[in-house]
C-alpha positions, 0 to 999 in steps of 0.5 A: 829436915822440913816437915812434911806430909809425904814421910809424916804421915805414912809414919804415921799410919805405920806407927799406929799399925805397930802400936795397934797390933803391939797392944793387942799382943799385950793385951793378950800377954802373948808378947815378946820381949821385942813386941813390949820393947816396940810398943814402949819406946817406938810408941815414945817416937810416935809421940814426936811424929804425933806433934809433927803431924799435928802441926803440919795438918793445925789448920784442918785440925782446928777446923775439925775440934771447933765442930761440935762433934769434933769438939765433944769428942775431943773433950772426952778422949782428953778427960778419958787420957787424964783419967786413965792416969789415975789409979783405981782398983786393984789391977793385979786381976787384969790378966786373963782367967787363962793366964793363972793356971799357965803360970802355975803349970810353967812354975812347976818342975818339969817333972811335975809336968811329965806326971800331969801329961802322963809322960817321962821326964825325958819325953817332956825334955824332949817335947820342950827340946822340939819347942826350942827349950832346952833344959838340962834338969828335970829339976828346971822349970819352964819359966825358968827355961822361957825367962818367963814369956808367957807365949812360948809358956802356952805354946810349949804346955799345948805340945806337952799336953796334946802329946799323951 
């Protein structure tokens, strides 16, 4: 297949699209399964469509990294990739505050859960039952039930909580 410009680039601008708004999703840990999957391994496709673009556009493209503005701002986007490799700090607080107390509530048993939000257990069964999570034992936790997707984590507590 010949290289050019008119599926390259809209590939492209579709492929920075989806991994632009796939970060952000994860960023936020909202995501879904399918939002970490397309930001990883559609985010590696991109990388060859990156070369492609690349060399399709090398002549403009050198012409602009040889400017002294193209040339600092290469640079420092290319020492800011080496250095984002390298580990430093403790990264196990990179969550949002709001993130902690989410999963310490999604840990708890559901009937923990109707005790907080001054419901029965069934009534919390049932507000999870109309959020898609179906559970079988006041016993379960939510995270159990959502295999620990943070998002529907939040979405299934705000009805829970908003409903006493």
């Amino acid at each position: 297949m010949k290289l050019e410009r008119t599926w390259i680039s809209p590939i492209m601008a579709g492929g920075f699209l989806l991994i632009a708004v796939t970060g952000v999703v994860l960023f936020f840990h909202v995501s879904t399964s399918f939002a970490k999957w397309s930001h990883e391994w559609l985010g590696m496709a991109l990388i060859i469509f990156a070369i492609a673009h690349a060399i399709l556009n090398w002549r403009p493209l050198k012409l602009q990294i040889t400017t002294k503005i193209g040339a600092a701002l290469f640079i420092l986007l290319s020492i800011t990739t080496i250095a984002s490799l390298i580990p430093f700090g403790d990264s196990s607080g990179s969550a949002p505050p709001f993130i902690a107390p989410i999963n310490a509530l999604s840990n708890q048993p559901i009937a923990v859960l109707a005790e907080l939000s001054h419901h029965s257990e069934q009534e919390v069964m049932e507000i999870l039952s109309s959020q898609g999570i179906v559970a079988s034992s006041s016993t379960q936790t939510l995270s159990e039930l959502t295999e620990g997707n943070t998002g529907r984590n939040m979405g299934a507590l705000g009805k829970v909580f908003q409903s006493n």
